[in-house]
PDB file with SEQRES, HELIX, SHEET and CRYST1 records, atoms N, CA, C and O in Angstrom:
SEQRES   1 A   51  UNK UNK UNK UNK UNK UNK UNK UNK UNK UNK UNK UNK UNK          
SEQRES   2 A   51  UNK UNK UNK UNK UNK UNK UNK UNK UNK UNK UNK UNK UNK          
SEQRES   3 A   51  UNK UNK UNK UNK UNK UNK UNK UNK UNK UNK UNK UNK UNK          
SEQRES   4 A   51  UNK UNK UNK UNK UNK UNK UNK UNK UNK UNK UNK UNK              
SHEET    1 AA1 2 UNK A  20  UNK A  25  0                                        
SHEET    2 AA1 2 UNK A  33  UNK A  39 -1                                        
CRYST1    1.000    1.000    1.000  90.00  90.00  90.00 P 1           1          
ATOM      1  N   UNK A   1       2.542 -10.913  -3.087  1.00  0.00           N  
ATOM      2  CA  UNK A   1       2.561 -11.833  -4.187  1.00  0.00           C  
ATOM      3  C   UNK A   1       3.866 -11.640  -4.941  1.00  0.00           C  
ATOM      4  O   UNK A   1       4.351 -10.563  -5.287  1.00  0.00           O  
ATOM      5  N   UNK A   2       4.358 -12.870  -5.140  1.00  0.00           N  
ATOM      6  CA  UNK A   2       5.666 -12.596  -5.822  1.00  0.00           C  
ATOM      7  C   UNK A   2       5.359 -12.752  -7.851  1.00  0.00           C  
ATOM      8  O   UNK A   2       4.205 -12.639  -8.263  1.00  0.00           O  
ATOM      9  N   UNK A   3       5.993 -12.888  -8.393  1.00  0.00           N  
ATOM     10  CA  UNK A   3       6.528 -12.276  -9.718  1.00  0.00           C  
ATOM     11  C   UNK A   3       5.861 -14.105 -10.377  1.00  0.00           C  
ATOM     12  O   UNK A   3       5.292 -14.279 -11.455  1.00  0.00           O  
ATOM     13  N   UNK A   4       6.086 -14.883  -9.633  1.00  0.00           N  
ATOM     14  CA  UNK A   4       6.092 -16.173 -10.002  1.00  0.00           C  
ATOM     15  C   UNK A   4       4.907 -17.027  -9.634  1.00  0.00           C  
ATOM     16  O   UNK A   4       4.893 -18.256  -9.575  1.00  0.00           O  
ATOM     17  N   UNK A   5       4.059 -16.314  -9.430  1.00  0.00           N  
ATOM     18  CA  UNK A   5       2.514 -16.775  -8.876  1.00  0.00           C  
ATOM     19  C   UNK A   5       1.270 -16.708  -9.481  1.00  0.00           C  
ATOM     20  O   UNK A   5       1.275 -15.976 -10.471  1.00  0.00           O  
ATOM     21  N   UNK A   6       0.673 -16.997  -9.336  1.00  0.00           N  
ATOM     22  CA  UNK A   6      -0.665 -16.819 -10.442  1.00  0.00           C  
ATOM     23  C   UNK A   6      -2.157 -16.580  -9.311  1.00  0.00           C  
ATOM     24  O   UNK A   6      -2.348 -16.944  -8.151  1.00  0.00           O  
ATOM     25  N   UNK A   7      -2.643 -16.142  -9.865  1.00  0.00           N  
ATOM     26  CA  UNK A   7      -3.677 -15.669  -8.952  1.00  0.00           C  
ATOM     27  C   UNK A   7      -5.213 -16.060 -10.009  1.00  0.00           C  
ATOM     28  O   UNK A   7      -5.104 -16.007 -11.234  1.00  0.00           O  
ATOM     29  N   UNK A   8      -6.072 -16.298  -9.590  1.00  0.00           N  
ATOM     30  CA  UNK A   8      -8.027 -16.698 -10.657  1.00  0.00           C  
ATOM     31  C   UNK A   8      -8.849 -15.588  -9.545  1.00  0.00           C  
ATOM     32  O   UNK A   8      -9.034 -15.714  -8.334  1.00  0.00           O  
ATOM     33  N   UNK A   9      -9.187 -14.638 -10.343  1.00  0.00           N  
ATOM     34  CA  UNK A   9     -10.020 -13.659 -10.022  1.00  0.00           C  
ATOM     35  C   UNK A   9     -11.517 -13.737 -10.317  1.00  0.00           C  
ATOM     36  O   UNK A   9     -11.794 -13.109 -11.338  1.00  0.00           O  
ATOM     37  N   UNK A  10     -12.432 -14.245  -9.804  1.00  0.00           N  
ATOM     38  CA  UNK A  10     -13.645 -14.001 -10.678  1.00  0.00           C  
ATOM     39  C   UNK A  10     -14.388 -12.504 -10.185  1.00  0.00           C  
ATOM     40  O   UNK A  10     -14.638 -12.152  -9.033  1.00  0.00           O  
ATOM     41  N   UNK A  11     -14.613 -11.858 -11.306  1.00  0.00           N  
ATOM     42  CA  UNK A  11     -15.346 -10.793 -11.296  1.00  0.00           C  
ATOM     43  C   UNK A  11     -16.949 -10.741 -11.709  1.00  0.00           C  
ATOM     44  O   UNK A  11     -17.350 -11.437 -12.642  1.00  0.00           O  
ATOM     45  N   UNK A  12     -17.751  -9.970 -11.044  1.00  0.00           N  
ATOM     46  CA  UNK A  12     -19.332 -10.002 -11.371  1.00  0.00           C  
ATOM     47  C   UNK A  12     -20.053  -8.861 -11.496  1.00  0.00           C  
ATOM     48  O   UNK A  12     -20.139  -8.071 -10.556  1.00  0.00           O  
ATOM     49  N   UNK A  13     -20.639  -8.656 -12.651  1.00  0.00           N  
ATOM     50  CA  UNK A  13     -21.124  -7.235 -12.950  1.00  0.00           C  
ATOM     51  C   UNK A  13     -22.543  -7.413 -12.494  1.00  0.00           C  
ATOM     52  O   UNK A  13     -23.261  -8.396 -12.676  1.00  0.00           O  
ATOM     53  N   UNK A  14     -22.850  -6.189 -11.814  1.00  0.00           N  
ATOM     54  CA  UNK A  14     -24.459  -6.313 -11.226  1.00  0.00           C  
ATOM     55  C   UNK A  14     -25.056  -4.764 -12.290  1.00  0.00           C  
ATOM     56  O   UNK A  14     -25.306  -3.609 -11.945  1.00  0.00           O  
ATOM     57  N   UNK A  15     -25.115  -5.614 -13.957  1.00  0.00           N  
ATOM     58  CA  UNK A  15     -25.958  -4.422 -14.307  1.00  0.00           C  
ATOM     59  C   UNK A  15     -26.918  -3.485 -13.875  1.00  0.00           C  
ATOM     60  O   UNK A  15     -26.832  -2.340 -14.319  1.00  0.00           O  
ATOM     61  N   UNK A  16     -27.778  -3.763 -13.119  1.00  0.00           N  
ATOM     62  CA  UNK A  16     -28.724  -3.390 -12.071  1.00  0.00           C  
ATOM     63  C   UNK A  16     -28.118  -2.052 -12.276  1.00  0.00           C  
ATOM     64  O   UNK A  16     -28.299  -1.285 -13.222  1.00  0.00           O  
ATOM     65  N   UNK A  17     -27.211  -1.871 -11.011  1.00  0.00           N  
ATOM     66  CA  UNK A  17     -26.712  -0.258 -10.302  1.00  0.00           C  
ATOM     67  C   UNK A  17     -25.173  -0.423 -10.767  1.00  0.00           C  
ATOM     68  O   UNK A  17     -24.435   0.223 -10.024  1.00  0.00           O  
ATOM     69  N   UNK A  18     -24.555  -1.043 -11.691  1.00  0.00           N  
ATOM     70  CA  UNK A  18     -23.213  -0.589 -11.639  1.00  0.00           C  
ATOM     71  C   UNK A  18     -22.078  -0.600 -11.208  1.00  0.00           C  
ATOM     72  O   UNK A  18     -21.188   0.250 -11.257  1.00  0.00           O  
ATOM     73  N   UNK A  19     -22.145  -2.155 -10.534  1.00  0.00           N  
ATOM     74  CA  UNK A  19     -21.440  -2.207  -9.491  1.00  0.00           C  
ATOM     75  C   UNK A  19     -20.405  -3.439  -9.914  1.00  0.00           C  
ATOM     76  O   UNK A  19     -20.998  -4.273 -10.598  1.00  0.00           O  
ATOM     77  N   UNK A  20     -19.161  -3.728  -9.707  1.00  0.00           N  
ATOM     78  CA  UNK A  20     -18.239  -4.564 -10.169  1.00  0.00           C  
ATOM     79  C   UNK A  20     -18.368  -5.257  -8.219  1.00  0.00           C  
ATOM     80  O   UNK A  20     -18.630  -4.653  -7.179  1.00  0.00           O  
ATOM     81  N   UNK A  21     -17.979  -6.999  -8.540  1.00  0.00           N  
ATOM     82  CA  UNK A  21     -17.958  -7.843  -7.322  1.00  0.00           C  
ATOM     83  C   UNK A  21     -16.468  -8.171  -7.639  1.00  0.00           C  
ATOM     84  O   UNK A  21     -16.169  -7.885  -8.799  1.00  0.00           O  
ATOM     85  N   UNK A  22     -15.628  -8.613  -7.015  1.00  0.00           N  
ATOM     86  CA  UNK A  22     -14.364  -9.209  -7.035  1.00  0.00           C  
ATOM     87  C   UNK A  22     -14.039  -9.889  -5.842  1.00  0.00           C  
ATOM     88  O   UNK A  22     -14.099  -9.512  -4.671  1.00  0.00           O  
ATOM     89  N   UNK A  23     -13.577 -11.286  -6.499  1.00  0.00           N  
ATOM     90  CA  UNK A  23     -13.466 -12.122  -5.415  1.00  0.00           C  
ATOM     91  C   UNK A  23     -11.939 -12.931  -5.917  1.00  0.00           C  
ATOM     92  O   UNK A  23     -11.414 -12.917  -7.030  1.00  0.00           O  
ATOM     93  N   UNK A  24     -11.484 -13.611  -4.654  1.00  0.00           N  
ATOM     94  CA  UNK A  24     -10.098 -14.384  -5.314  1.00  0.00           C  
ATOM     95  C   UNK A  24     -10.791 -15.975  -5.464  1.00  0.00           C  
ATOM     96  O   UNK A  24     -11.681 -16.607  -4.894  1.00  0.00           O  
ATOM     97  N   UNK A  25      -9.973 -16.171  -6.410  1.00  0.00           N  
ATOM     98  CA  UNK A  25     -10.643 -18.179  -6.378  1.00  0.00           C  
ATOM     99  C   UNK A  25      -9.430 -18.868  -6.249  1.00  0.00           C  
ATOM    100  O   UNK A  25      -8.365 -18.407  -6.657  1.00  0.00           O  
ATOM    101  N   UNK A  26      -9.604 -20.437  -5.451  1.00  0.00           N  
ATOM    102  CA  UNK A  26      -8.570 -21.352  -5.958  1.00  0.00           C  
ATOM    103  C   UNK A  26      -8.098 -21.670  -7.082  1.00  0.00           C  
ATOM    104  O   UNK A  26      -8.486 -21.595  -8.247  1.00  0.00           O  
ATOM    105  N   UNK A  27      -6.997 -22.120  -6.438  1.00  0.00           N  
ATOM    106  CA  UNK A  27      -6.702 -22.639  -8.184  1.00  0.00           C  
ATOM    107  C   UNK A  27      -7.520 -23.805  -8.852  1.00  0.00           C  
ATOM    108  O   UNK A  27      -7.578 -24.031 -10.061  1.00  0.00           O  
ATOM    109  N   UNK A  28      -8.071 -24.427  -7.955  1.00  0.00           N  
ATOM    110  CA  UNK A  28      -8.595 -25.487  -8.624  1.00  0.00           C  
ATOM    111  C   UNK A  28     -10.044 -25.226  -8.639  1.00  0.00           C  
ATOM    112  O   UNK A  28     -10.619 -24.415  -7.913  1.00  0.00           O  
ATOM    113  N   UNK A  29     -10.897 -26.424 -10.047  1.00  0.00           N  
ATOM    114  CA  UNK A  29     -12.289 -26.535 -10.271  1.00  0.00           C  
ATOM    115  C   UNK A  29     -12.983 -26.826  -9.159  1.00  0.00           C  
ATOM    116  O   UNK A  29     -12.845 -27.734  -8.339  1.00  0.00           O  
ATOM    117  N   UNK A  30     -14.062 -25.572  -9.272  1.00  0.00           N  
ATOM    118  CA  UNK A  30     -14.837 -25.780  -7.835  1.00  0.00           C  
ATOM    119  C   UNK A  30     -14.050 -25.465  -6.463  1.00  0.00           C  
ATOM    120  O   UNK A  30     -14.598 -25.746  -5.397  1.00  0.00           O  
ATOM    121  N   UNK A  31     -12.939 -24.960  -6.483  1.00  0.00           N  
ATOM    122  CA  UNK A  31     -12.685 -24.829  -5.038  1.00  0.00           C  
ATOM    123  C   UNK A  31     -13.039 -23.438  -3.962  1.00  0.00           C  
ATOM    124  O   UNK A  31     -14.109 -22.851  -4.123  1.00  0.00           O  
ATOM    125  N   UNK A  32     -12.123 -23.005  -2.945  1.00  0.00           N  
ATOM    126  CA  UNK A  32     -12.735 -22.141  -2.016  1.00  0.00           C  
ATOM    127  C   UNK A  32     -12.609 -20.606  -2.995  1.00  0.00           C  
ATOM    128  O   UNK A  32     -11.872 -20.394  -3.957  1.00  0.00           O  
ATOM    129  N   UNK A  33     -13.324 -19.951  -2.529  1.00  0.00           N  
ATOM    130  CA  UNK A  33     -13.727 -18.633  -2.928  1.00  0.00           C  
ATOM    131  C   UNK A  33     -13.683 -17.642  -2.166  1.00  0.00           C  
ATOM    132  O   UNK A  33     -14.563 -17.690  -1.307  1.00  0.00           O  
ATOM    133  N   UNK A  34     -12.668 -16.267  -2.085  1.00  0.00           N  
ATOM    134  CA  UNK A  34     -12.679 -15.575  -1.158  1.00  0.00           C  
ATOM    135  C   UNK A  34     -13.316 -14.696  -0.853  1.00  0.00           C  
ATOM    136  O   UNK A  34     -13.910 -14.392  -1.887  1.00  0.00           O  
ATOM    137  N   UNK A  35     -13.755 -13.730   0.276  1.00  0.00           N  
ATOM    138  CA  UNK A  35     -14.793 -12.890   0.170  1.00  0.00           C  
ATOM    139  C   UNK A  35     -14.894 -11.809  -0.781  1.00  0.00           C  
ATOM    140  O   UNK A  35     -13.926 -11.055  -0.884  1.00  0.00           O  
ATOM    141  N   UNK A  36     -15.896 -11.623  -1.475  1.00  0.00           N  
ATOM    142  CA  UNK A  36     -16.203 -10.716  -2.353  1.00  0.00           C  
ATOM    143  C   UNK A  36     -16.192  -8.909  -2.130  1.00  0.00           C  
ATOM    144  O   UNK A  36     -17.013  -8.382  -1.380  1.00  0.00           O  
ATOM    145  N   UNK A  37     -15.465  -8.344  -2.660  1.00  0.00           N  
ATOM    146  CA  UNK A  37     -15.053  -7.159  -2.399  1.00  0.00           C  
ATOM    147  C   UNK A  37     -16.219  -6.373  -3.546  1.00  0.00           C  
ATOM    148  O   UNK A  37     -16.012  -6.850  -4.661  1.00  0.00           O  
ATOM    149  N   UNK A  38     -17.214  -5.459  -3.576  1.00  0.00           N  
ATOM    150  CA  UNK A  38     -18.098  -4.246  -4.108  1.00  0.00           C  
ATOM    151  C   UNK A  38     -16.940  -3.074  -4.639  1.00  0.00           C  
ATOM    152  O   UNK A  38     -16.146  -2.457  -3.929  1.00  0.00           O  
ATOM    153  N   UNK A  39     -17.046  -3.023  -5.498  1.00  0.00           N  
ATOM    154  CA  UNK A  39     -16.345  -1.669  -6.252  1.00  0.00           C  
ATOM    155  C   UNK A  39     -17.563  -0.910  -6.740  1.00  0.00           C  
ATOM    156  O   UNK A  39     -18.132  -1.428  -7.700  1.00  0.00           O  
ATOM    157  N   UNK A  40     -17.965  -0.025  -6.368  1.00  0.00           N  
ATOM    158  CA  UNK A  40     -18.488   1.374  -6.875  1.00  0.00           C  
ATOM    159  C   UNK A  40     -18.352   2.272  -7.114  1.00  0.00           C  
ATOM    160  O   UNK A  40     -19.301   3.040  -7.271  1.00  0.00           O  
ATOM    161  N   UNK A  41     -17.185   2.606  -7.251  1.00  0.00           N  
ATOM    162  CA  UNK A  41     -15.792   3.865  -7.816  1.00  0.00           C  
ATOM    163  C   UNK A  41     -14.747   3.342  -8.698  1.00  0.00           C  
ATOM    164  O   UNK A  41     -14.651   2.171  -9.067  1.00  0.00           O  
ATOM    165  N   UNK A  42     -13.810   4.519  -9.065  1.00  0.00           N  
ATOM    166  CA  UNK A  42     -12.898   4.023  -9.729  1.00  0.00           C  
ATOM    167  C   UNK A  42     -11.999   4.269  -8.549  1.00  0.00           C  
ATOM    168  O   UNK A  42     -12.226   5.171  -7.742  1.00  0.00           O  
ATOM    169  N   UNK A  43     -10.968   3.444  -8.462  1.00  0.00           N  
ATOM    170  CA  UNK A  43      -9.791   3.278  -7.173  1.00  0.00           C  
ATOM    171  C   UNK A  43      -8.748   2.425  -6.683  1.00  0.00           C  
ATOM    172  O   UNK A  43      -8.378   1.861  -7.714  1.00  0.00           O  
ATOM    173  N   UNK A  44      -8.095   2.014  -5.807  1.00  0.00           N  
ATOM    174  CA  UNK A  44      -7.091   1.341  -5.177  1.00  0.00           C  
ATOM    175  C   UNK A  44      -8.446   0.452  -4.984  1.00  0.00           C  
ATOM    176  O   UNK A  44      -9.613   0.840  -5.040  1.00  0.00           O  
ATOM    177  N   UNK A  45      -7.921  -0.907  -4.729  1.00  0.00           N  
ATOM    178  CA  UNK A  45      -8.560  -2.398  -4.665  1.00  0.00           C  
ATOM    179  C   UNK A  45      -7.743  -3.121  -3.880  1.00  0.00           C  
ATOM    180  O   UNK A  45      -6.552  -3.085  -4.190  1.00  0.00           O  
ATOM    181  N   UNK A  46      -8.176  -4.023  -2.581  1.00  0.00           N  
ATOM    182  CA  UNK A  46      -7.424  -4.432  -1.918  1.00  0.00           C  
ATOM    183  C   UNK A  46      -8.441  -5.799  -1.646  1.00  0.00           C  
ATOM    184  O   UNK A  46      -9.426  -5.764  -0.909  1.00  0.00           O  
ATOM    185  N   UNK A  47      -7.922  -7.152  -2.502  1.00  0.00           N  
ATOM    186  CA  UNK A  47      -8.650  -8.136  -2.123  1.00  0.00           C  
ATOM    187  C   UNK A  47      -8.161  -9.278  -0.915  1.00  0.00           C  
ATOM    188  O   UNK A  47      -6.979  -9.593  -1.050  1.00  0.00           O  
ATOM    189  N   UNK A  48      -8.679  -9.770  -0.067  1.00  0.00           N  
ATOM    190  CA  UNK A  48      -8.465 -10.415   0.885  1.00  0.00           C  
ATOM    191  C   UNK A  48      -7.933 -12.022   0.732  1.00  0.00           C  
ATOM    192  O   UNK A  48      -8.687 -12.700   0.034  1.00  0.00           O  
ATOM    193  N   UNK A  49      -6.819 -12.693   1.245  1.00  0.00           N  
ATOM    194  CA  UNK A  49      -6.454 -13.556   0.767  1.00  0.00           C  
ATOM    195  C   UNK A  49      -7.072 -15.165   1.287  1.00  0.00           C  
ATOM    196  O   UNK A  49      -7.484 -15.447   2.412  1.00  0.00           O  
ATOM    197  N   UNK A  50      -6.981 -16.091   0.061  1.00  0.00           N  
ATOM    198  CA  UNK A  50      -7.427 -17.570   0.784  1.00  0.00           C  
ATOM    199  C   UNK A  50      -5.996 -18.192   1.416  1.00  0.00           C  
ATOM    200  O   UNK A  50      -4.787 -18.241   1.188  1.00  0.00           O  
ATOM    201  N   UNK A  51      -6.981 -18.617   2.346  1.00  0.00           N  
ATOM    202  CA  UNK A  51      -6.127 -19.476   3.592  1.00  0.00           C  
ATOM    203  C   UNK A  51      -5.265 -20.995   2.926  1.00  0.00           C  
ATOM    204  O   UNK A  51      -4.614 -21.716   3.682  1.00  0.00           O  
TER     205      UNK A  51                                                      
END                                                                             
């Protein structure tokens, strides 16, 4: 990703057990959604990109 890009992250807390979801979104309303990455630690994060 360069310096000049913008990225829409939606994140989802599963109060339940503690767990953070992270996913990438389009830029636009309603569009594709990338697969959702589980964080259950604190750590390096590596989310997968839309096509």
């Amino acid at each position: 990703m360069s310096a000049d890009e913008r990225l829409r992250i939606q994140v989802v807390l599963d109060a339940h057990v503690g767990h953070l979801r992270f996913s990438l979104l389009d830029m636009t309303e309603g569009g594709k959604v990338g697969p959702a990455v589980t964080v259950m630690a604190n750590g390096p994060l590596t989310l997968q990109r839309l096509s």
